[in-house]
C-alpha positions, 0 to 999 in steps of 0.5 A: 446608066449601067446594068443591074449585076450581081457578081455571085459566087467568089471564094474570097474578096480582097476589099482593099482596105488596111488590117484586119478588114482586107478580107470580106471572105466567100461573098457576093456583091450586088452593083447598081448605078455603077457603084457597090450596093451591097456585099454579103453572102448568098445574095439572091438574084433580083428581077432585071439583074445579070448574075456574073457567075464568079465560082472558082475566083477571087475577087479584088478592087481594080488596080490603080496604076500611078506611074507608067509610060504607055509609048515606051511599050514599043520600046522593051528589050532595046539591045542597047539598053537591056544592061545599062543604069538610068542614065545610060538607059535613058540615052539608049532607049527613052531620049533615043526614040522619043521624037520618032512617035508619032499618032500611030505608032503612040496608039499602038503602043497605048493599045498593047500598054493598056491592053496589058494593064486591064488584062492584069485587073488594072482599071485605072493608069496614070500615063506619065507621058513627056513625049512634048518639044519645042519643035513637036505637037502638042496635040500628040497626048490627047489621044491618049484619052481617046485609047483609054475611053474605048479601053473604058478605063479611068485615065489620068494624062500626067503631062510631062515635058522639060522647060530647060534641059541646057544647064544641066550637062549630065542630063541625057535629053539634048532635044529643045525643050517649050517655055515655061508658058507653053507649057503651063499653057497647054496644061490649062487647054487639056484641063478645060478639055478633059478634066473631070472633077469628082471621086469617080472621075473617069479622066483627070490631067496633072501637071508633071514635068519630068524631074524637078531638077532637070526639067526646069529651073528653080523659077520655072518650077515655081511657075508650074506648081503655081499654075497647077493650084489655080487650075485644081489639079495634082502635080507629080514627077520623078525624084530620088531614083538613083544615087547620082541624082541625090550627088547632083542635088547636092553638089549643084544645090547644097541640099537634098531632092526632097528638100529641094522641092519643099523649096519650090512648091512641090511638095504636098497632098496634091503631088506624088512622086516615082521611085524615091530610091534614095530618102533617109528618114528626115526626107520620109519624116518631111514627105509624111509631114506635107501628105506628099506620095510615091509611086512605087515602082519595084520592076524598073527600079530593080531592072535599072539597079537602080535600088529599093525604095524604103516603102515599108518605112514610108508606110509605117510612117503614114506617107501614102504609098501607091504601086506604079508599073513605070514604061515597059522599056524598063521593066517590060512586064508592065502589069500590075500583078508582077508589079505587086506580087515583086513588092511584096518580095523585094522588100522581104529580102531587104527587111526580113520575112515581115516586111510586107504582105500580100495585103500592104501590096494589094492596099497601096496598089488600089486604095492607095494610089486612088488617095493619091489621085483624088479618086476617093470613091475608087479603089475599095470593094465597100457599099457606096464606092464605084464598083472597079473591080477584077475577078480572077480566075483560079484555073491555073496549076499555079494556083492549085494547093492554095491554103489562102486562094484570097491571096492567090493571085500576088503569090502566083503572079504570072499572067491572070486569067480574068473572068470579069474585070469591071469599071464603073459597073460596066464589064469591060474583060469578060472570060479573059477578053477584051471584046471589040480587041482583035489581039492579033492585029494588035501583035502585027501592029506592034511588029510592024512598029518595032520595026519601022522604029528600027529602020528609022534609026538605021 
């Protein structure tokens, strides 16, 4: 059972909620049995109950990262592929490197991913993790749980991998991929192994290939979403991140990416997709009809040229929307505060001045993507709901002269420094520190592995 807190003193809440109601203004907020008690100002402190003094912060409900790809964090910056669109970066970087991660080298580069992720006030990562083969281990995934259990964030292993990459020649991944029944056998074994059902889960799996058209064929993919609606689980993958691939969709089956998931089952409340770059409005009209989401990524898709996917139009329309970071080999920043506050400027040099605020971005990035993840009791700071949430300090130059210091820490962006960062009631960052996280050791492990990955390709 967690401790009794009272988080005491903020200048401002974000609560996550739409409108009007994002902000709950200078309040205190009590926890208890890991959840919100009560929210209100000058709350007194109770017998038994640790005060956390957060004077001269802003509090937010903890990030809810939707798309991310934890080993590329061994991977930024590659020479090779630093200026390269999709496809040549995927052959450059990604499919490069893929089959040389073994157990270290995936736990160092979950470490730093993770590491970044919660130092940024994220408490929940959707890992869309494909490091699986024909030849490979299919065990290698699982201790992706075990870095985000001593990281004690909520964890959501997106099991990717492909069941045929031979037929579609244009497709960089030239490594053999599993069956069909591999696959959707090694989803059922993790599901029974680390599911947890429940608005507040701390571990969940999904099914997730890495892109239905090049991944799988027509028959396969049906297979899967079939497997994965036995099973109770979400399914998600990439779809529409550039230009090429809505042609290929086109001239290989006469329809669109959305369309051509309708076709096979995997569209729905139960799956969201990466990127949707490219949708016209009859695409955002059927994706809003069937409750299907994104993960808007912003940084990969602007760093790729990839484009910028309509997320305001996808909101208005009420298609649920949530902020993924992607891998850091693509947008190297891989944290949710550069995530959210570059959302909330990429769409105002698109669309005008009005497109977005600081309140769409922080909603879909906690709110919004706990609703795709099922997490209903997660993702807003409101009486009842689990206390994740990320204090942050306003200590920073950046943030002096704020008129709205509620807002701070989008507009500032840069790299926070957190007071307080929360899961479940449990404090997991205190005063800017993850405690049992020696941050040095952890810089020597990632140079070391920068450059064994290096020799190896030598």
């Amino acid at each position: 059972m967690s401790e009794a807190l009272l988080l005491r003193g903020a200048e401002a809440v974000l609560t996550g909620l739409p409108g009007a109601a994002a902000h709950a203004g200078a309040a205190d907020i009590r926890i208890r049995d890991g959840r919100i008690a009560h929210i209100g100002p000058n709350l007194l402190a109770q017998e038994g109950e640790r005060v956390l003094d957060a004077s001269g912060c802003v509090v937010y409900p903890g990030w809810v990262n939707t798309h991310h790809h934890l080993f590329q964090s061994l991977l930024k910056a590659v020479p090779e592929g630093l200026d390269q669109p999709l496809m040549g970066w995927l052959a450059a970087v990604p499919f490069r490197f893929q089959d040389r991660f073994d157990p270290e080298l995936l736990e160092t580069a979950a470490t730093i991913g993770l590491a970044e992720l919660l130092l940024s006030g994220t408490t929940t990562c959707a890992d869309h993790h494909y490091l699986y083969f024909a030849a490979g281990d299919d065990t290698l995934g699982d201790l992706l749980f075990d870095v985000a259990e001593r990281f004690g964030m909520r964890f959501v292993l997106c099991r990717g991998g492909a069941t045929d990459t031979e037929q579609f020649t244009d497709y960089p991944n030239r490594i053999r991929p599993q069956t069909v029944e591999r696959y959707a056998a090694d989803v059922e074994r993790l599901t029974a192994r680390f599911h947890q059902r429940g608005p507040d889960a701390m571990r969940q799996v999904v099914m997730a290939p890495s892109t239905p058209l090049f991944s799988a064929t027509a028959q396969g993919l049906r297979e899967l979403a079939a497997h994965a609606r036995r099973l109770g689980i979400r399914m998600h993958s990439h779809l529409s991140e550039t230009a090429d691939y809505v042609r290929h969709a086109r001239e290989t089956h006469g329809m669109k990416p959305v369309e051509y998931c309708a076709e096979h089952d995997w569209l729905g409340p139960d799956v969201w997709y990466a990127h949707l770059v490219h949708v016209d409005e009859a695409e955002i009209a059927l994706l809003t009809e069937t409750g299907t989401g994104i993960a808007h990524c912003p940084a990969s898709n602007c760093r790729l040229g990839s484009g910028v996917a309509p997320v305001p139009k996808m909101a208005a329309a009420g298609m649920p929307v949530s902020l993924g970071v992607d891998g850091a080999a693509s947008s190297e920043a891989a944290d949710m505060i550069s995530e959210a506050r570059l959302a909330w400027l990429v769409h105002r040099a698109v669309g005008g001045a009005q497109a977005t605020t600081v309140e769409d971005v922080v909603h879909w990035g906690t709110r919004g993507g706990a609703r795709l993840l099922g997490l209903d009791a997660v993702g807003t700071l409101e009486v009842g709901m689990a206390a994740d949430l990320a204090v942050y300090e306003l200590s920073h130059p950046r943030y002096f002269g704020q008129f709205q210091p509620a807002l701070a820490p989008v507009l500032g962006g840069g790299a926070p420094v957190m007071r307080y960062v929360l899961v479940g009631g449990r404090v997991v960052v205190e005063n800017g520190v993850i405690p049992w996280l020696d941050m040095e050791a952890l810089r020597v492990r990632a140079a070391e592995g920068v450059a064994r990955l290096m020799r190896e390709l030598a």
